[in-house]
C-alpha positions as CSV (number, residue, x, y, z in Angstrom):
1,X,141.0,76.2,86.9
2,X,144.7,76.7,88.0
3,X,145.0,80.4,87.9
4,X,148.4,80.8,87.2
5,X,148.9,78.6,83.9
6,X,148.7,80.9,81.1
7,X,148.6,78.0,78.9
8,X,145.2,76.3,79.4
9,X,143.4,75.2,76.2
10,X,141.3,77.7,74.7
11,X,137.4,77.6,74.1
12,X,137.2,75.5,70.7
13,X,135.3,78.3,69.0
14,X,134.7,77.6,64.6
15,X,136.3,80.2,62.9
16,X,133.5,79.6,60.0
17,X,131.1,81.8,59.3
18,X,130.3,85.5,59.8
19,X,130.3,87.4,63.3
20,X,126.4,87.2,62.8
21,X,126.0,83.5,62.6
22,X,128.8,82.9,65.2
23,X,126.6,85.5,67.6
24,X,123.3,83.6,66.7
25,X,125.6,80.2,67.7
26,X,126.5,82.3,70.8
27,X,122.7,83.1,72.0
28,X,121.7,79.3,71.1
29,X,124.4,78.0,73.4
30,X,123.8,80.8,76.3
31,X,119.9,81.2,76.0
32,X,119.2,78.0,78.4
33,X,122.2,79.3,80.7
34,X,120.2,82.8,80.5
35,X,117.1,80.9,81.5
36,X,118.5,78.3,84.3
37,X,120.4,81.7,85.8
38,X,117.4,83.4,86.2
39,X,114.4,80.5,87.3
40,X,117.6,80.5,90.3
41,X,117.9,84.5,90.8
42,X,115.1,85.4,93.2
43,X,116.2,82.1,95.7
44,X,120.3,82.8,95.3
45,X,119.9,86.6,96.2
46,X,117.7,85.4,99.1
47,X,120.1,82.9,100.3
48,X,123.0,85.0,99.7
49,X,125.0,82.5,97.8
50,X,127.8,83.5,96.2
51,X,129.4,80.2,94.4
52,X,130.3,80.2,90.5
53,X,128.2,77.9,89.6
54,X,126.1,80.5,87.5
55,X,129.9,82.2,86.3
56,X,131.3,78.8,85.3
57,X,127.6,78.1,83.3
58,X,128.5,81.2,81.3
59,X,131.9,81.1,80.9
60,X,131.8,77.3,79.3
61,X,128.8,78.7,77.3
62,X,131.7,81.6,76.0
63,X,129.9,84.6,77.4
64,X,133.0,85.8,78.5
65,X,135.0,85.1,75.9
66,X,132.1,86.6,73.4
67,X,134.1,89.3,72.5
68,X,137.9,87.5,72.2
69,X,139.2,87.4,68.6
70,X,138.7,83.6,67.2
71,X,142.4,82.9,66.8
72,X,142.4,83.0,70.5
73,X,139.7,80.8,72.0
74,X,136.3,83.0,71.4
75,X,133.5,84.1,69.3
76,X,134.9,87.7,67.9
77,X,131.7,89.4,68.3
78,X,131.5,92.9,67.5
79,X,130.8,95.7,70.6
80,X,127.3,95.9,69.3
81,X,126.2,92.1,70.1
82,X,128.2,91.7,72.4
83,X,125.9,94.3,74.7
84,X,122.7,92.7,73.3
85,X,124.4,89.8,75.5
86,X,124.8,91.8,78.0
87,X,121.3,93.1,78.5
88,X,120.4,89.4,78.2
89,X,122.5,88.4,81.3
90,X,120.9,91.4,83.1
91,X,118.0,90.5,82.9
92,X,118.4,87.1,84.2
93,X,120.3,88.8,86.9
94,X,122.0,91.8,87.0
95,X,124.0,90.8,90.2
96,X,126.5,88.6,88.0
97,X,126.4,91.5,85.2
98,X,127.6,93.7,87.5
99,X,130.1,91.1,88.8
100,X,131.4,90.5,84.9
101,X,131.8,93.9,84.8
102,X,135.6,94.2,85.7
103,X,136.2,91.1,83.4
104,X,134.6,92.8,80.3
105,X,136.1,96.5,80.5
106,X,139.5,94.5,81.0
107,X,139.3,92.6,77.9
108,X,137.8,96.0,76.2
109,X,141.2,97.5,77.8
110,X,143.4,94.6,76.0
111,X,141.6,94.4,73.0
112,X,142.4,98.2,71.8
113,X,146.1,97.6,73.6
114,X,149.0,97.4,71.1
115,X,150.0,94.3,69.8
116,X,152.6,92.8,72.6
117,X,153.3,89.8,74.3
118,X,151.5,90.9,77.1
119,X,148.4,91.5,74.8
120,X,148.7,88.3,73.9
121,X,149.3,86.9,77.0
122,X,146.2,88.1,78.5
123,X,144.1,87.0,75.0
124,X,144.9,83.7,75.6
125,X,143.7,83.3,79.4
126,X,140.4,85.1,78.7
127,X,140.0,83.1,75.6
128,X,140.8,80.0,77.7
129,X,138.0,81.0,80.5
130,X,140.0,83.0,83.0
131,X,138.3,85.5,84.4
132,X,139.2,88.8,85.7
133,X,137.6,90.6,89.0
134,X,138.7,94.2,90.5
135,X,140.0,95.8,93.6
136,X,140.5,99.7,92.5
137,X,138.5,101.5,95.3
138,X,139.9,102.5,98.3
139,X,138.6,104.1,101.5
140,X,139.6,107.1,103.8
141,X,142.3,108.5,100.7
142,X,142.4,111.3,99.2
143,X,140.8,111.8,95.9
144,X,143.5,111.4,93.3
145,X,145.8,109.3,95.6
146,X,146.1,105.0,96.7
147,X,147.1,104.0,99.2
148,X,148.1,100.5,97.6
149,X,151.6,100.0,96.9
150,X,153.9,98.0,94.5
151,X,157.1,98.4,95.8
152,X,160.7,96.2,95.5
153,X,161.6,94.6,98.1
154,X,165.4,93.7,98.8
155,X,165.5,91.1,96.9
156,X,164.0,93.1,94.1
157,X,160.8,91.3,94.4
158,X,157.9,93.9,93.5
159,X,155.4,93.4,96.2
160,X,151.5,94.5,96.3
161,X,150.6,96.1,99.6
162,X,147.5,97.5,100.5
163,X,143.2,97.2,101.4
164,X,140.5,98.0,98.6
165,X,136.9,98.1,98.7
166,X,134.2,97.6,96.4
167,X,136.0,94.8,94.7
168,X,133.5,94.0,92.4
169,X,133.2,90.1,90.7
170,X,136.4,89.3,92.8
171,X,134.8,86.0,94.6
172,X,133.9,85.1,91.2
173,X,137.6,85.6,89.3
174,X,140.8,83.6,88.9
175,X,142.8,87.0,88.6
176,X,142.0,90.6,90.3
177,X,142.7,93.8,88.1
178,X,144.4,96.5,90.9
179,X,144.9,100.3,90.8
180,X,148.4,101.0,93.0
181,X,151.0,103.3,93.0
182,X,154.4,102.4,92.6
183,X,158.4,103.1,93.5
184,X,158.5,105.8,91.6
185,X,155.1,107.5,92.5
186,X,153.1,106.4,89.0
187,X,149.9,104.9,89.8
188,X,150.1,101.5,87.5
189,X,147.1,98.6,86.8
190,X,148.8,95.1,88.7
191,X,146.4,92.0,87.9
192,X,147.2,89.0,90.7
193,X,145.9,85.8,90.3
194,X,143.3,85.1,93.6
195,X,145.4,82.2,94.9
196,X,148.3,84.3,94.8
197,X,150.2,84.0,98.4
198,X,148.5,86.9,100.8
199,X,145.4,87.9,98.9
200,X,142.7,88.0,101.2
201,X,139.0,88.0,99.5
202,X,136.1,88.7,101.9
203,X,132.5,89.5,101.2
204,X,131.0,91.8,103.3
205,X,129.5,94.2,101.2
206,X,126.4,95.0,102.8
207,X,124.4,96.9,100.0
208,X,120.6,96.1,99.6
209,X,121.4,96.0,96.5
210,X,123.3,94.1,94.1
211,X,124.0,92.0,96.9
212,X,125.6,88.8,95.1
213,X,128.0,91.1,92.8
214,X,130.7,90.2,95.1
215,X,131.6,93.4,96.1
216,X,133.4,92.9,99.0
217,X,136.8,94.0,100.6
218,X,140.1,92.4,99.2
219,X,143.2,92.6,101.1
220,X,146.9,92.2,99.4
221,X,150.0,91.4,101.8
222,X,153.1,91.3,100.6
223,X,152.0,89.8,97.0
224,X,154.3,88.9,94.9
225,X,153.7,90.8,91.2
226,X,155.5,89.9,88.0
227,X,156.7,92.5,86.1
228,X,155.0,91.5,83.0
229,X,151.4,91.4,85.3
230,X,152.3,95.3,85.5
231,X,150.8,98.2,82.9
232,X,150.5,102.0,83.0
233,X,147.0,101.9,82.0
234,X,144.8,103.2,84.6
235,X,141.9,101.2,85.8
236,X,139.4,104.4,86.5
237,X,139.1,104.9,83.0
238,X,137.8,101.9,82.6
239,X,138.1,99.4,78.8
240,X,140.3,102.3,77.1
241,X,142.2,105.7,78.0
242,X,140.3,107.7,75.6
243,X,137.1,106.2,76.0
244,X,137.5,106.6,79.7
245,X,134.2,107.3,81.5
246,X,132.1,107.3,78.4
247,X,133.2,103.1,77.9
248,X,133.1,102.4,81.7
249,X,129.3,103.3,82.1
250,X,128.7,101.2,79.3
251,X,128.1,98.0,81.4
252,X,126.1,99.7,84.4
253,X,123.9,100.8,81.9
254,X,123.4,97.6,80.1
255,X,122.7,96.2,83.2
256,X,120.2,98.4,84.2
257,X,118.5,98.1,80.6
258,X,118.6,94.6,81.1
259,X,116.3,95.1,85.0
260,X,113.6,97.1,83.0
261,X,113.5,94.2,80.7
262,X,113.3,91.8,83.6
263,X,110.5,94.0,85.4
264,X,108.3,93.8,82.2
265,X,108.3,90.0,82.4
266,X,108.4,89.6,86.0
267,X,105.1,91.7,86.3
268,X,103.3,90.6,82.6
269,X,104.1,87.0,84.4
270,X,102.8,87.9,87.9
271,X,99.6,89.5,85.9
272,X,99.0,86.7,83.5
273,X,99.1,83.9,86.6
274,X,96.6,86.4,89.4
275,X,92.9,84.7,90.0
276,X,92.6,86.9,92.6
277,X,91.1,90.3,91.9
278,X,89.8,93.5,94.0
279,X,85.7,94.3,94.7
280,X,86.4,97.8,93.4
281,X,88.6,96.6,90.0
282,X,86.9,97.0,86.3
283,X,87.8,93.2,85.5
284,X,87.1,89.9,86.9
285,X,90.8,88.7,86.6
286,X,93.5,91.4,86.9
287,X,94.7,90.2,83.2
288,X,91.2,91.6,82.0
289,X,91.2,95.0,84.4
290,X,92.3,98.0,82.0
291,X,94.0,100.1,85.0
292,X,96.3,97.2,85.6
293,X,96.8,96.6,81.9
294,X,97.5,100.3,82.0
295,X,100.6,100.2,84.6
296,X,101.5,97.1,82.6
297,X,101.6,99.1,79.5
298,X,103.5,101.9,80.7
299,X,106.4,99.9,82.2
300,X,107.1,98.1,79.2
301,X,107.8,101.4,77.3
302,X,109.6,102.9,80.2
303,X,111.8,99.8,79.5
304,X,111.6,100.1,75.5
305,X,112.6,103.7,76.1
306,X,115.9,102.7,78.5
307,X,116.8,99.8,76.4
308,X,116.6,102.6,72.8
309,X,119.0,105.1,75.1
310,X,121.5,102.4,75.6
311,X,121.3,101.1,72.0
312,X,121.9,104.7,70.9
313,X,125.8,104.8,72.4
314,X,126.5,101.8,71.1
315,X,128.0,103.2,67.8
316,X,129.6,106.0,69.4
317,X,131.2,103.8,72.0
318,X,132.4,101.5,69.4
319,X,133.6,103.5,67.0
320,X,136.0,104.9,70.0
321,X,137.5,101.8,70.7
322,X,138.1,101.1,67.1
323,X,140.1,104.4,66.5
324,X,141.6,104.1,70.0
325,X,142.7,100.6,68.6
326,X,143.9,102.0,65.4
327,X,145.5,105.3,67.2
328,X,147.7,102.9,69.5
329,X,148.7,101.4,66.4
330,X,149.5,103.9,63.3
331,X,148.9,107.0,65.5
332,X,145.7,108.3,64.4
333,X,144.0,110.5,66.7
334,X,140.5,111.3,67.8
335,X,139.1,114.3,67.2
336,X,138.0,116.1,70.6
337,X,134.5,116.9,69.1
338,X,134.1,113.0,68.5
339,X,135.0,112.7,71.9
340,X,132.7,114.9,73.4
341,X,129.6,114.1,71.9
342,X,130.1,110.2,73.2
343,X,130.1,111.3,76.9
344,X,127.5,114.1,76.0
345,X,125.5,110.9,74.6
346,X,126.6,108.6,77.4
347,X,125.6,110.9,80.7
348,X,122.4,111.5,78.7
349,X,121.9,107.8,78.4
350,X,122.7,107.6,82.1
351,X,119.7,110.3,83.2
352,X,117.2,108.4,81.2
353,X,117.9,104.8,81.8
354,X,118.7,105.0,85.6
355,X,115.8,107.3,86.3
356,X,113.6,105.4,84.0
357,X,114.1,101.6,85.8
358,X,114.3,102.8,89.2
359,X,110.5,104.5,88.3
360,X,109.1,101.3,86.8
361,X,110.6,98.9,89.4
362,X,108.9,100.8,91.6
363,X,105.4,101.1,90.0
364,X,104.7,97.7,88.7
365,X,103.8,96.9,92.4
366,X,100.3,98.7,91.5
367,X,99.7,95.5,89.5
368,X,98.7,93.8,92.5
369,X,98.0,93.5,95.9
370,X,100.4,91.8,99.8
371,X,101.5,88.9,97.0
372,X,103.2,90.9,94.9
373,X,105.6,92.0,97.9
374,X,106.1,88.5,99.2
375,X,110.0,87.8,100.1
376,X,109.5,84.3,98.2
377,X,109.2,86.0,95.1
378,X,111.9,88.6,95.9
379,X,110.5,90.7,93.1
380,X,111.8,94.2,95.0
381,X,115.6,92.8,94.6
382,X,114.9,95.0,90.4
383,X,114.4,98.4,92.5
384,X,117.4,97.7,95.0
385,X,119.7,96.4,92.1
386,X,118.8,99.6,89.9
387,X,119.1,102.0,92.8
388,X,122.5,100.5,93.5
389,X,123.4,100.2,89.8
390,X,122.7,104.3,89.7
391,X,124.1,105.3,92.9
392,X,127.6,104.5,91.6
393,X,127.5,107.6,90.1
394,X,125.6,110.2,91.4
395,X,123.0,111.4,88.4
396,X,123.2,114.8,90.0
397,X,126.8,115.4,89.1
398,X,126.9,113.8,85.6
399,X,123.6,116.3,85.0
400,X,125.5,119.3,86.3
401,X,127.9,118.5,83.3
402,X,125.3,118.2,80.9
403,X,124.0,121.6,82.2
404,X,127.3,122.8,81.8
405,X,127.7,121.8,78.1
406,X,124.5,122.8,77.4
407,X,124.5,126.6,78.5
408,X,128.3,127.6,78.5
409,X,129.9,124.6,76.3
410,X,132.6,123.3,79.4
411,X,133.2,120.0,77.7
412,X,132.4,117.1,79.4
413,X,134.7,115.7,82.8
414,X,136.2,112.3,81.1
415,X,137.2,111.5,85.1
416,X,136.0,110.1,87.6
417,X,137.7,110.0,90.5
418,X,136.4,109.3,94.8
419,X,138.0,109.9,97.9
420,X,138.2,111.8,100.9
C-alpha cells in the first residue's frame, strides 16, 4: 500500500443490516484469520518474525476498520463488539493486539474528533486499510517534557526531529502517530507516513515478552510534516482527552483478557492430548486425574473472572466517548463524578485482570510434567506476554490511587506521564 495516497479505495463494507448482523459478518470473515494467526503464534514468536503477513490477514478481513463508520470503508461496530474482537485477536496472539494498539486508540481519538476535513481525512485511510503505529516514548527526558521537535525550517518547512522508544506496532504501520513539541513550546500529535524521507524504524526491543509487538526504537531526521498531519491532541491520553487513561488501558486489558482465554485452551488442549501419566496420580490418563482437572478448573474461572472485569468497563468507557463525541460537538460536558467512577472502575479492572493471568499462566504448568515446558510448544510466551502487558503500568501505583479514593476520596490521576 502506498502510504501517502489518501485516496485508496475503501473496504467495500454493506451498509445493510444492523451493527449486530454486520458484527456477526465481521467474526465469520475474521474467525479463520483468528485461527490461521494463532496455529502460527507459538513458531513466529520463536523465530522472531516480524512481517505483516498476519496484520495484512486482518486488515483485508476489516479488523481494523471494525470500528470505522460504513460511509467510510468499515463495519461501524459499536465500542462493545468491537472489544469482544479484540479479546478474540488476543488470544490468538496478543503480540499483534498489542501492536494494533496505537492503530485502535487513534481511530477512537478520530472518531470522537469534531467533524473536519482532517477527520475526514484520516476516516478515509483507516477505512481504506492504513494503519497507524506509535513513537510517543522517549528516554533520558524529564517527565512532562520531549525531546522531539517539529520545528520550521528556513524555508518554512515544519521538520520532525528527534529518537523515541517503545514504538509500539510501528514495523507493522503505513503511518506513525508522534508526541513532539513544537516552535512555540506546545507539545502537538504529528502522524508521518513510514516511508517518509529520514524515518528510521528498528527493532530492537528486547523484552521477553511481547516480543513481536514491534516495539522497537524509531528515529525521525529532518521529516518533513504537513501542517494538516499536525493536532493539539495529546497522544498520552490515549483514544480521547477526557477519557484519557481510563480509554488507553482499554486495549492492554483486552489483551490480557484475551491470554487467560488462550491459557484455558492451550492447557484443556495439552490435557485432552497427554497418554502419559504419573505412578503417584489418581487417574490412568491425566484427562481422568481429579487434581489436574482441578488446576484445569480453577484457570478457566480465573480467566471467566478477568474476561467479566473487562466486560464490566465497557459501558463506562463507551458511554465516555459518546459524550466526549457529543461535547466536541454541541458542548455538553461530563460530569466529574461520571468521570471518576470510569478510572475508579478501570484501575480496578487493571488489579484483577493483570494479577489474575499472570497467576494462571503460571499454574497451568501443574497440568503436567518436562513436555509442558518444551520450547517447541512455547507455551511460557502467555506468562511473559502478561507480565509485560502489566508492567506498562506498574499495578502498585494505580493501587495507591485506589487506596487513595477509597480512604480520603483524592479522585483518581487521569495522567500518566514517564521520564527521568
Amino acid at each position: 500500500m502506498t502510504t501517502t495516497d489518501t485516496t485508496t479505495t475503501a473496504t467495500v463494507t454493506s451498509s445493510q443490516g444492523s451493527s449486530q448482523e454486520r458484527f456477526e459478518q465481521l467474526q465469520q470473515r475474521l474467525a479463520p484469520v483468528f485461527e490461521q494467526i494463532a496455529a502460527e503464534a507459538a513458531q513466529r514468536e520463536a523465530d522472531r518474525q516480524v512481517d505483516r503477513r498476519g496484520v495484512d490477514a486482518l486488515v483485508d478481513a476489516g479488523y481494523t476498520t471494525a470500528r470505522v463508520p460504513v460511509e467510510f470503508g468499515g463495519s461501524g461496530l459499536s465500542f462493545e463488539q468491537f472489544s469482544a474482537l479484540l479479546v478474540e485477536l488476543g488470544a490468538a496472539d496478543s503480540n499483534l493486539a498489542q501492536a494494533l494498539r496505537a492503530h485502535v486508540l487513534h481511530l477512537e481519538g478520530v472518531l470522537v474528533s469534531p467533524a473536519s476535513p482532517q477527520r475526514d481525512t484520516w476516516l478515509q485511510r483507516i477505512g481504506g486499510g492504513v494503519v497507524v503505529g506509535n513513537a510517543i516514548t522517549e528516554v533520558g527526558n524529564a517527565v512532562g517534557t520531549l525531546g522531539t521537535t517539529l520545528r520550521r525550517d528556513g524555508e518554512g518547512v515544519l521538520r520532525l526531529n528527534g529518537t523515541k522508544f517503545y514504538s509500539t506496532g510501528t514495523l507493522y504501520a503505513d503511518w506513525i502517530m508522534v508526541s513532539a513539541v513544537d516552535d512555540d513550546g506546545e507539545e502537538v500529535t504529528v502522524t508521518v507516513p513510514v516511508d517518509a524521507p529520514g524515518v528510521q524504524l528498528l527493532d530492537d526491543w528486547d523484552g521477553f515478552g511481547q516480543r513481536l509487538s514491534a516495539s522497537g526504537t524509531t528515529v525521525f531526521e529532518d521529516v518533513a510534516v504537513y501542517p494538516e498531519n499536525v493536532s493539539d491532541r495529546k497522544p498520552d491520553n490515549g483514544a480521547s482527552v477526557v477519557g484519557g487513561q481510563a480509554v488507553a488501558q482499554w486495549v492492554h486489558l483486552g489483551t490480557l483478557a484475551g491470554i487467560g482465554q488462550a491459557v484455558v485452551r492451550d492447557a484443556a488442549g495439552y490435557v485432552g492430548g497427554r497418554s502419559r501419566s504419573f505412578s503417584h496420580g489418581v487417574g490412568e490418563l491425566p484427562r481422568e486425574d481429579p487434581q489436574v482437572l482441578q488446576v484445569v478448573g480453577e484457570i478457566s474461572a480465573g480467566a471467566f473472572g478477568a474476561r467479566a472485569a473487562f466486560d464490566a468497563v465497557l459501558p463506562l468507557l463507551a458511554g465516555l466517548l459518546q459524550r466526549e463525541a457529543a461535547g466536541d460537538r454541541v458542548g455538553i460536558e461530563i460530569p466529574e463524578d461520571e468521570l471518576n467512577l470510569a478510572y475508579v472502575r478501570v484501575y480496578q479492572a487493571q488489579q484483577v485482570i493483570a494479577k489474575s493471568v499472570s497467576r494462571i499462566a503460571t499454574e497451568w504448568f501443574e497440568v503436567g510434567g518436562a513436555s509442558a515446558v518444551s520450547g517447541g510448544r512455547g507455551l511460557d510466551r502467555h506468562w511473559r506476554n502478561a507480565r509485560v502487558l502489566a508492567n506498562h503500568n506498574p499495578l502498585i501505583y494505580r493501587a495507591r490511587i485506589l487506596g487513595d479514593w477509597e480512604v480520603n476520596a483524592v479522585p483518581p490521576s487521569r495522567h500518566y506521564r514517564v521520564g527521568g
